[in-house]
C-alpha positions as CSV (number, residue, x, y, z in Angstrom):
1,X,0.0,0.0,0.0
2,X,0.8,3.2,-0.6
3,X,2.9,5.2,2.3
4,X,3.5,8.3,3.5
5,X,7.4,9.6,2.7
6,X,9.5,11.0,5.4
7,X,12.5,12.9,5.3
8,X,15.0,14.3,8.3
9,X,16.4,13.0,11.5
10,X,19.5,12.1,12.1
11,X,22.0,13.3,15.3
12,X,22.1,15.9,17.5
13,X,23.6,17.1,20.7
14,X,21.3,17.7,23.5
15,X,19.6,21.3,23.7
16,X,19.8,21.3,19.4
17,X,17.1,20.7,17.0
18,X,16.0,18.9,14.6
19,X,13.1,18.9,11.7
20,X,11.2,16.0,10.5
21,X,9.7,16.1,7.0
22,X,6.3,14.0,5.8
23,X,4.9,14.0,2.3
24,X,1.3,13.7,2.5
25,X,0.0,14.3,-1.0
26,X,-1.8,10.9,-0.6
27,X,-4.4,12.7,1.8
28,X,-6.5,13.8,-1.2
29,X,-9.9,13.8,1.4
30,X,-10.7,16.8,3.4
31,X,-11.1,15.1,7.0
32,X,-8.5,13.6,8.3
33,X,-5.9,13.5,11.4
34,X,-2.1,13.6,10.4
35,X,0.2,13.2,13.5
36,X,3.8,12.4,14.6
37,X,4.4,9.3,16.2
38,X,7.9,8.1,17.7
39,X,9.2,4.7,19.4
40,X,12.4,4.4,21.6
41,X,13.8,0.9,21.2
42,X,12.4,-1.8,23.2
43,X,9.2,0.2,24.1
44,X,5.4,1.2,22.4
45,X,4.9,3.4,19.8
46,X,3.5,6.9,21.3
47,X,1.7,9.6,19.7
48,X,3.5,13.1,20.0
49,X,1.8,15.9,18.0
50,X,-1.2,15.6,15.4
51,X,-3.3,18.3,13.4
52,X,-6.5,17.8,12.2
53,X,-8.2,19.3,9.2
54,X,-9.8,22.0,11.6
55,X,-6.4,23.1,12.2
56,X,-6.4,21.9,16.0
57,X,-3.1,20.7,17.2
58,X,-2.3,18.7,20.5
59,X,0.7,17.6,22.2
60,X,2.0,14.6,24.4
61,X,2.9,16.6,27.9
62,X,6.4,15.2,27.0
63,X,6.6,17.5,24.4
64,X,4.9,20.3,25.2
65,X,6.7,23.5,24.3
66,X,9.1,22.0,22.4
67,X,7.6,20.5,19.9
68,X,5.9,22.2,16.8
69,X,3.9,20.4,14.4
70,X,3.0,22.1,11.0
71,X,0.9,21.5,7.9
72,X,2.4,23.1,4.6
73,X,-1.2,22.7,2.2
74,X,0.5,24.0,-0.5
75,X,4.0,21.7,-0.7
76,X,1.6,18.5,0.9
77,X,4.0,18.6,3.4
78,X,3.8,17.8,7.6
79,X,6.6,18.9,9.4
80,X,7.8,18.2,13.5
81,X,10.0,20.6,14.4
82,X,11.5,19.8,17.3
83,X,13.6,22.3,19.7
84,X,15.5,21.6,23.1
85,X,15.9,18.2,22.8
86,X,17.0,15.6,25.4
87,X,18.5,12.1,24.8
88,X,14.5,10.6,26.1
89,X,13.8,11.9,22.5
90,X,16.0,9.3,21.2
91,X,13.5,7.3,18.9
92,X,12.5,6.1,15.7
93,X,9.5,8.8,14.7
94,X,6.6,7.9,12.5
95,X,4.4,10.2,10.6
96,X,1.0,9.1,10.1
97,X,-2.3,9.7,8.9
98,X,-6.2,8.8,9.3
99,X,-8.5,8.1,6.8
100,X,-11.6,10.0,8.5
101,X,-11.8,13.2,11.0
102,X,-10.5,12.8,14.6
103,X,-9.6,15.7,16.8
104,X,-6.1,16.2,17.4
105,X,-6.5,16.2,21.5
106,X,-8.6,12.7,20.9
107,X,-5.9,11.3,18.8
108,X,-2.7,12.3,21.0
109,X,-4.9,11.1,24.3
110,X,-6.0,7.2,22.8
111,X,-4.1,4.7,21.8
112,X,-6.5,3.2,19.7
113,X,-7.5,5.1,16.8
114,X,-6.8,3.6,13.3
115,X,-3.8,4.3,10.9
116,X,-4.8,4.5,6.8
117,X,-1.4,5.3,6.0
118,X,2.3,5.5,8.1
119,X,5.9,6.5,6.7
120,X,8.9,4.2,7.0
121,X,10.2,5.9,10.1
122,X,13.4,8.1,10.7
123,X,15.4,7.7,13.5
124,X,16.4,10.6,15.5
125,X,19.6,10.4,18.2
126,X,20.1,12.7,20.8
127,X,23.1,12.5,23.0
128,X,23.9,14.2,25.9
């Protein structure tokens, strides 16, 4: 099936940033969810940030402040900037995207929401 395609990631020292890039010119429907997940190794894949088609973003409290999620309509493009980052934000991040409306607090506060589409993953490396 058809994915999403992610770009950016890589290394950073803690306190730096770092921008995550998502392709989402597959959402061609008007209601939808787009979000950033990530997944430290050996634990769950957690939701960080979404955006909904209302424009309504939402963050995990670990995030919070840091974080920036961002929809470009015109390049199809979902970015996660993220900004004073700690080595606990050492993951492999996910973007990913529903195929019907849910709001953006609903989606970062349930686990159980279903995925139409995901990206491969990038992993991100913070070191202290």
């Amino acid at each position: 099936a058809q994915g999403l395609v992610q770009s950016g990631g890589g290394s950073v020292q803690s306190g730096g940033s770092l921008r995550l890039s998502c392709e989402v010119s597959v959402i061609t429907y008007r209601s939808y969810c787009l979000a950033w997940f990530r997944q430290p190794p050996g634990e769950e894949r957690e939701a960080v940030a979404a955006i909904d088609s209302g424009g309504s973003t939402s963050y995990a409290d670990s995030v919070k402040g840091r974080f920036t999620i961002d929809l470009d309509d015109a390049k199809s493009t979902l970015y996660l900037q993220m900004n004073s980052q700690k080595p606990e934000d050492t993951a492999r991040y996910f973007c990913a995207a529903t195929g019907r409306f849910v709001a953006s607090w609903w989606f970062v506060s349930h686990k159980d929401t279903t995925i139409a589409y995901w990206g491969r993953g990038n992993q991100v490396t913070v070191s202290s």
